[in-house]
DRENGU-619171 format. One record per residue: residue number from 1; residue in one letter; x, y, z of N, C-alpha, C in turn. Coordinates in nm, 4 decimals, padded with zeros to 6 digits. Layout:
BEGIN
NODE	num	residuo	npx	npy	npz	capx	capy	capz	cpx	cpy	cpz
NODE	NUM	A	X	Y	Z	X	Y	Z	X	Y	Z
...
This chain:
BEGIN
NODE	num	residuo	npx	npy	npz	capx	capy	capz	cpx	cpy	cpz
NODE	1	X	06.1513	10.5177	14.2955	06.0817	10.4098	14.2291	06.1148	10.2800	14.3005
NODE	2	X	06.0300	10.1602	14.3331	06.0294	10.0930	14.3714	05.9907	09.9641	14.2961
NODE	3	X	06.0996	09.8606	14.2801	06.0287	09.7152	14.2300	06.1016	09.6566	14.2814
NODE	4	X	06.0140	09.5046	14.2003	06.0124	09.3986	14.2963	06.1434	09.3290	14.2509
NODE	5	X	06.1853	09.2383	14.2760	06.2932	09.1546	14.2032	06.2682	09.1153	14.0852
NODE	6	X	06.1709	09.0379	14.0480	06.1643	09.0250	13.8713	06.1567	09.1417	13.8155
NODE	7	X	06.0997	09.2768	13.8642	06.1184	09.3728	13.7629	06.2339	09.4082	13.7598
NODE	8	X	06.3199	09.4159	13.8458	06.4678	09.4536	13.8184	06.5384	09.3368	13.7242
NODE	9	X	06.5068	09.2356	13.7048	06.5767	09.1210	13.6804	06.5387	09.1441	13.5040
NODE	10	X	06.4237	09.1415	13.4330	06.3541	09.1891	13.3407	06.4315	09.2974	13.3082
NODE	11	X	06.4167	09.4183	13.4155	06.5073	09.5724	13.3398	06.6545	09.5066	13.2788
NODE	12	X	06.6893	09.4161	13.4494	06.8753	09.3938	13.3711	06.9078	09.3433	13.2477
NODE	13	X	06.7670	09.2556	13.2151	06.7488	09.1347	13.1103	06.7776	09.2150	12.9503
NODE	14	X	06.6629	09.3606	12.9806	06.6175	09.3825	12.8420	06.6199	09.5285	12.8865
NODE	15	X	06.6759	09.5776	12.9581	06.7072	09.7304	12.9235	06.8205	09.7560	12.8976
NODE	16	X	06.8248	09.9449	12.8562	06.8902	09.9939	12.8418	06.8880	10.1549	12.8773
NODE	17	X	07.0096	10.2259	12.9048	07.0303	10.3195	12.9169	06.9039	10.4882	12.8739
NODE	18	X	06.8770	10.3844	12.7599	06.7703	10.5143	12.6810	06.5807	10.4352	12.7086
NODE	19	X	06.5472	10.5065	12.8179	06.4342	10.5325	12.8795	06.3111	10.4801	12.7544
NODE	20	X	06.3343	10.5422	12.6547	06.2105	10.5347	12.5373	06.2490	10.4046	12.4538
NODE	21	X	06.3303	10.3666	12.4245	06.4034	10.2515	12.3656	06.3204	10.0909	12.4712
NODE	22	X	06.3513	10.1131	12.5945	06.3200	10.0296	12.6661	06.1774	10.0233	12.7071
NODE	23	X	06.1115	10.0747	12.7354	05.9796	10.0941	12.7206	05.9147	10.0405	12.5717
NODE	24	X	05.9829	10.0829	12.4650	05.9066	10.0138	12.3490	05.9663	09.8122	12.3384
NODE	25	X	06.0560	09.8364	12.3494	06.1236	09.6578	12.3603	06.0549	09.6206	12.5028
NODE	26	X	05.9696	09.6543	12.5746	05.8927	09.5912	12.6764	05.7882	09.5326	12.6560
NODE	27	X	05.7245	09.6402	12.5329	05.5649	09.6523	12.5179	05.5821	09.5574	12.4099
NODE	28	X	05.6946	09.5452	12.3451	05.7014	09.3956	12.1997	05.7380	09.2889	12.2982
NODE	29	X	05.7968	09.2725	12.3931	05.8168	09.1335	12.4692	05.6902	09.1164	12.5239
NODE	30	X	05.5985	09.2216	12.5812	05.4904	09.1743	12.6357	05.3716	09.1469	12.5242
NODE	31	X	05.3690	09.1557	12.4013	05.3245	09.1427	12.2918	05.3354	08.9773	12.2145
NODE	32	X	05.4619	08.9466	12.2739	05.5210	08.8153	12.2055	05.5128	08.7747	12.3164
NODE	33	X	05.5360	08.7538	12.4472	05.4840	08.6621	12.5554	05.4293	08.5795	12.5571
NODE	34	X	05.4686	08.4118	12.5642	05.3374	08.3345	12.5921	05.2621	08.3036	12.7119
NODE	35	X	05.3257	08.3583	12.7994	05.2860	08.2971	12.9216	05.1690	08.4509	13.0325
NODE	36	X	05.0803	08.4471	13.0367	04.9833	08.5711	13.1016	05.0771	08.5983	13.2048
NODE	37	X	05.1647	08.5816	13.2835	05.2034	08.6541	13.3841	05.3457	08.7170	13.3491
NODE	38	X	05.4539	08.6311	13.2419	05.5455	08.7459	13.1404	05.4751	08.8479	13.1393
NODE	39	X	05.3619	08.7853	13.0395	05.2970	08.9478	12.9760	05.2854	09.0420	13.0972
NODE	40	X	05.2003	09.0317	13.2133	05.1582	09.0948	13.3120	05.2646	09.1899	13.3106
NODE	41	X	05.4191	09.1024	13.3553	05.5278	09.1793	13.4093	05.5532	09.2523	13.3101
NODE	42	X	05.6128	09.2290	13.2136	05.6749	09.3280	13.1013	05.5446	09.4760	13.0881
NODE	43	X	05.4188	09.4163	13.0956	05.3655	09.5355	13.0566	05.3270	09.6425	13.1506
NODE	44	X	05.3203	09.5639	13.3036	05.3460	09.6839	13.4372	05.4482	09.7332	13.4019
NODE	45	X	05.5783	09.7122	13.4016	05.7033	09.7630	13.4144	05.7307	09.8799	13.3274
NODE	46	X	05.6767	09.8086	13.1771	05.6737	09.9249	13.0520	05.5798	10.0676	13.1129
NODE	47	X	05.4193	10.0028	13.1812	05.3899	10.1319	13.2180	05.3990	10.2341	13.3163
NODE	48	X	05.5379	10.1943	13.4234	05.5383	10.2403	13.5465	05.7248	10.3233	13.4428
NODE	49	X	05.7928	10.2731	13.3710	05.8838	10.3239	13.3392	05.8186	10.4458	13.2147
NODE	50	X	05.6757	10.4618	13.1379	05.6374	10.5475	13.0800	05.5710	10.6507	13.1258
NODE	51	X	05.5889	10.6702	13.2817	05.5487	10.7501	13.3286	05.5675	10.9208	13.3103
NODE	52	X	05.5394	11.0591	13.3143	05.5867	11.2006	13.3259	05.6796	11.1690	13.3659
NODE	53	X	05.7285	11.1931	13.4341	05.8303	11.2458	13.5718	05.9745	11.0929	13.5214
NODE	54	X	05.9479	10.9956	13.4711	06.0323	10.8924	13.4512	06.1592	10.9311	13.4002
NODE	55	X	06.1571	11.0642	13.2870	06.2813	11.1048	13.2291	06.3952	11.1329	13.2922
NODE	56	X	06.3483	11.2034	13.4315	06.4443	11.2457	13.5087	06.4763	11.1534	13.5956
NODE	57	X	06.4282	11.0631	13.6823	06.5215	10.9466	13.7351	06.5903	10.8080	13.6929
NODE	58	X	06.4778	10.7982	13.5406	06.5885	10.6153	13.4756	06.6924	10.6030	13.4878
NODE	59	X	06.7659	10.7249	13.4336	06.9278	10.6867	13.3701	06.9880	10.6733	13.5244
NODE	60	X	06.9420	10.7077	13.6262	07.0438	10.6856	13.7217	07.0267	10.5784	13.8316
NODE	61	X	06.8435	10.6027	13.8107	06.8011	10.4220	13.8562	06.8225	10.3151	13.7909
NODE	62	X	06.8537	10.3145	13.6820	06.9251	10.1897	13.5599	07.0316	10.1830	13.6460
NODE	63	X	07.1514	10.2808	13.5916	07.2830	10.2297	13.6538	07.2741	10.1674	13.7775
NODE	64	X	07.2442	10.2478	13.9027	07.2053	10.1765	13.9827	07.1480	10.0536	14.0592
NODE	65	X	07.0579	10.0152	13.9367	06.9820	09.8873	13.9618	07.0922	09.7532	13.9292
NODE	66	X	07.1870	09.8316	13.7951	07.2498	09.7081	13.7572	07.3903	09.6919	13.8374
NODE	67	X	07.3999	09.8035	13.8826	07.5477	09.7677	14.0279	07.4576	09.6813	14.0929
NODE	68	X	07.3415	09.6872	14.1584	07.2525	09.6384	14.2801	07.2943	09.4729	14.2005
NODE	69	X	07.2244	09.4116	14.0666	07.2248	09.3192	14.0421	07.3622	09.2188	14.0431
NODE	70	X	07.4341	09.3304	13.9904	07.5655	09.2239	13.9701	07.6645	09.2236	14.0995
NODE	71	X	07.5749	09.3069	14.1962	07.6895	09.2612	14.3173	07.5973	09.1314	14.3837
NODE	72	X	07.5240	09.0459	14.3054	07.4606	08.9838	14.3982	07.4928	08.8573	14.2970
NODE	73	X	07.5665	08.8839	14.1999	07.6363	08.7660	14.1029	07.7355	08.7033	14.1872
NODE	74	X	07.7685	08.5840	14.1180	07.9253	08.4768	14.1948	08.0135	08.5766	14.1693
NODE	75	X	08.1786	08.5180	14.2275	08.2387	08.6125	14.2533	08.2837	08.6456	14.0983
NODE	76	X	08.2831	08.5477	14.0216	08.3389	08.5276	13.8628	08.2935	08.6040	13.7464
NODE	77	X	08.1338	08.6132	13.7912	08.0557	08.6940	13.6907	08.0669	08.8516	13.7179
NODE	78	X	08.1001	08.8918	13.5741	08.1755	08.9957	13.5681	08.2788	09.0646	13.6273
NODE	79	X	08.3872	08.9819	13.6329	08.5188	09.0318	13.6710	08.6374	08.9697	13.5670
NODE	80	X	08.6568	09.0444	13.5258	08.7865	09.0201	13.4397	08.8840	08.9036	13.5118
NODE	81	X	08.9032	08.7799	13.4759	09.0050	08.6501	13.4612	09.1204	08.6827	13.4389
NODE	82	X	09.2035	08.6918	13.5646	09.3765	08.7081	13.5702	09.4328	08.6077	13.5964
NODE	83	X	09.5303	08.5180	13.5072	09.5338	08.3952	13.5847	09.6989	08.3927	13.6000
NODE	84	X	09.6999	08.2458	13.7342	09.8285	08.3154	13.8018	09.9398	08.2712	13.6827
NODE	85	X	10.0384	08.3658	13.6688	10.1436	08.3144	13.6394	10.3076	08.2581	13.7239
NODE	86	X	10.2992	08.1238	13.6127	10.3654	08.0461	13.7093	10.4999	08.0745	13.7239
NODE	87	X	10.5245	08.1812	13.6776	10.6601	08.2392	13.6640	10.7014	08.2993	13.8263
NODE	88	X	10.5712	08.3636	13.8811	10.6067	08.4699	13.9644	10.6049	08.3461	14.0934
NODE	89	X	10.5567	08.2366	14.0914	10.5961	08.1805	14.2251	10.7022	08.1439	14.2988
């Protein structure tokens, strides 16, 4: 499967793990949308992730997508805050 950057950005936004779950919270964001090209996106995405064959690759193109995203975060976002202690200097 192939998308573009806002659709991955959208999946990271408002998915989840369970394939049918996310597909219906697509088709209500693209429902409540004000803007025609939200809508556009949310409702390609909903129908390219409701595809046959979709069951068997989401769960591992999800995970995947969201390592892809957050290695492209600062170094801060999402990493656990160790801070130095001033003991050990």
């Amino acid at each position: 499967m192939t998308m573009n950057m806002n659709e991955k950005k959208a999946l990271y936004a408002f998915g989840c793990p369970n394939r049918k779950a996310t597909v219906e919270r697509l088709k209500l964001l693209a429902a409540l949308a004000p803007e025609p090209t939200a809508k556009k996106l949310f409702r390609s995405l909903a129908v390219k992730l409701s595809g046959e064959d979709a069951d068997r690759w989401y769960r591992c193109f999800f995970y995947n997508m969201r390592l892809e995203i957050e290695s492209d975060l600062p170094y801060h976002f999402g990493r656990k805050y160790v801070p130095n202690d001033w003991r050990d200097e």
